[in-house]
N, C-alpha and C positions, 0 to 999 in steps of 0.2 A: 522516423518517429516525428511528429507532429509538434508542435514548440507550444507551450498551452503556458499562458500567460494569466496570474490572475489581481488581485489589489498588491498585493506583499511580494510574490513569489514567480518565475518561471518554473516551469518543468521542462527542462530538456534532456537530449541525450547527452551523456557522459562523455565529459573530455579529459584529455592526458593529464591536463592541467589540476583534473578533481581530486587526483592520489592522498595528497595532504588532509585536505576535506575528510574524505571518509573513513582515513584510517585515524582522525581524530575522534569520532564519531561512531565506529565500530569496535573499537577497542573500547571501548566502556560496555562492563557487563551488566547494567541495567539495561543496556540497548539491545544486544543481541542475544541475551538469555530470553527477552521477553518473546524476541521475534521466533526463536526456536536455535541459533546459530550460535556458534561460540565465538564468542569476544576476539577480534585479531590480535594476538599475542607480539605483530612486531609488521612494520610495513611488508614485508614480504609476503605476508598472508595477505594485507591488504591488497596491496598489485596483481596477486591472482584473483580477487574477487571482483577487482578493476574493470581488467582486462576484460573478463567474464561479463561484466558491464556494457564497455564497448563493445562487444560481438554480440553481445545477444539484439542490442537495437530494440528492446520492447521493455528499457528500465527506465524510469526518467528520473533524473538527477534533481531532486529539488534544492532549487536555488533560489535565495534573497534576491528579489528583482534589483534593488541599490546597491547591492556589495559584488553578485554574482557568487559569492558562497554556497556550496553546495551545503546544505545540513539534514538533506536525508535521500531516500529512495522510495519509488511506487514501480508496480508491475504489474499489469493488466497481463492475463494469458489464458489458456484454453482449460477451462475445467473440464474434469478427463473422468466427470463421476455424475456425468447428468444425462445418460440414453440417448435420446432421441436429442437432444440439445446440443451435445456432445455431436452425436453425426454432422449435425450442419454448422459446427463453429458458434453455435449462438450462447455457448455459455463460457465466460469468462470469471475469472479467481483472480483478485487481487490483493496485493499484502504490501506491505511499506514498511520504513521501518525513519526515527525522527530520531534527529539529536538531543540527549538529553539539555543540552544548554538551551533548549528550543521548545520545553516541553511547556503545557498548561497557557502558550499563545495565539491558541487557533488556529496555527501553520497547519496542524496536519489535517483536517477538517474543511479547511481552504482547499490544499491540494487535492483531498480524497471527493469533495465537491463537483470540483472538474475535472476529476479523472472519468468520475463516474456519466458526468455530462456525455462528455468525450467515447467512452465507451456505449453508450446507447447511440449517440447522435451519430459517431463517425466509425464505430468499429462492426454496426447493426448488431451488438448483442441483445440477446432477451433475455438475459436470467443474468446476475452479477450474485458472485460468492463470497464471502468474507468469513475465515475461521480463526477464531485467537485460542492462549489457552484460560483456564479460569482466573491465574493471576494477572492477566495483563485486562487488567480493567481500563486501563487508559484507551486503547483498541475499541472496547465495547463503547465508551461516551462519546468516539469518533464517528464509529459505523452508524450509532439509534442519529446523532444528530445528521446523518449523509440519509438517511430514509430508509435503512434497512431494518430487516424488519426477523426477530427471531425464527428462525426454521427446525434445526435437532441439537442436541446436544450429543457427539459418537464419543462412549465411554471408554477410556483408554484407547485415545486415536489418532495421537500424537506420539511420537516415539521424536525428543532431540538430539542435539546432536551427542549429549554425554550417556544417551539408553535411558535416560528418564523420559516415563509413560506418562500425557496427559490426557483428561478431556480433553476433546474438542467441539466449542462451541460454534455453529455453525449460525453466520445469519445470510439472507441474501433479501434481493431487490428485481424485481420483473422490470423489464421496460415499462409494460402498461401503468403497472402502481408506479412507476418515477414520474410519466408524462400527468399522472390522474395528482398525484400526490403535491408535486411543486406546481402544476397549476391552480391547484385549490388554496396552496399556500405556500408561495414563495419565500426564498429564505436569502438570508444574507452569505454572502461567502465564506467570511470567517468569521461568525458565530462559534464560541468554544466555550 
């Protein structure tokens, strides 16, 4: 995994060291009700979702470039619902998930910026997906200001972790409209 450096923040892969970090940060259930997951009830939950971290190698730990604090997660992967895009790897789904102590500063919109860079430039995706549920509006101000751009809304299409059904709102971003889009109107990093 690629070390993507941006004004505020790195994104790297997850170290032993991040344990602390995210089980401050995932145990809080504004955080992971929003993302779909249930709040870790006690480090031990955290450590398996850690570890699950470290092995997967396709999370990136977002971290404070000054402190090295990790205060949240991004995941770029294979979206497994697009045809012919799906056959040749060109369509990737990403999701993250940010510290509340961290919220309404930009951070994640920084990060989701160059992730999205990073995936068209270096991973040669063509199609990028983003789906949140109706309440997490914080998600949606992220995505419209990354350049995505509404796609469907699948009724009852979220199933979380406690058997509650949501929408899901679906938005995504072509390579062609990223390259068309920020050259006509380039944008700040952390604009939020």
């Amino acid at each position: 995994m690629k070390l993507i450096e941006t004004e505020r923040l790195i994104l790297r892969g997850w170290h032993l060291g991040d344990l602390d970090d995210l089980h401050e940060y995932a145990k809080n259930p504004n955080v992971g009700t929003m993302a779909g997951w249930e709040p870790h009830t006690d480090k031990k939950s955290s450590l398996k979702i850690h570890k699950s971290f470290i092995n997967d190698g396709n999370i990136w730990a977002i971290t404070l470039n000054d402190t090295g604090k990790a205060i949240g997660s991004l995941r770029i992967y294979g979206d497994e619902n697009r045809g012919e895009f799906t056959k040749r790897n060109a369509a990737k789904l990403i999701s993250y998930a940010l510290s509340e102590d961290y919220w309404d500063n930009g951070y994640m919109t920084e990060a989701v910026k160059q992730a999205v860079k990073y995936a068209f430039g270096e991973m040669n995706a063509e199609l990028l997906t983003v789906f949140y549920i109706p309440q997490n509006t914080r998600t949606k101000r992220v995505i419209v200001k990354c350049g995505f751009e509404y796609e469907t809304t699948i009724f009852e299409g979220y199933r979380n972790y406690d058997g509650q059904v949501f929408d899901s709102i679906v938005y995504s971003i072509s390579r062609n409209d990223y390259f068309e889009k920020f050259r006509r109107f380039p944008c700040p990093t952390n604009s939020e």
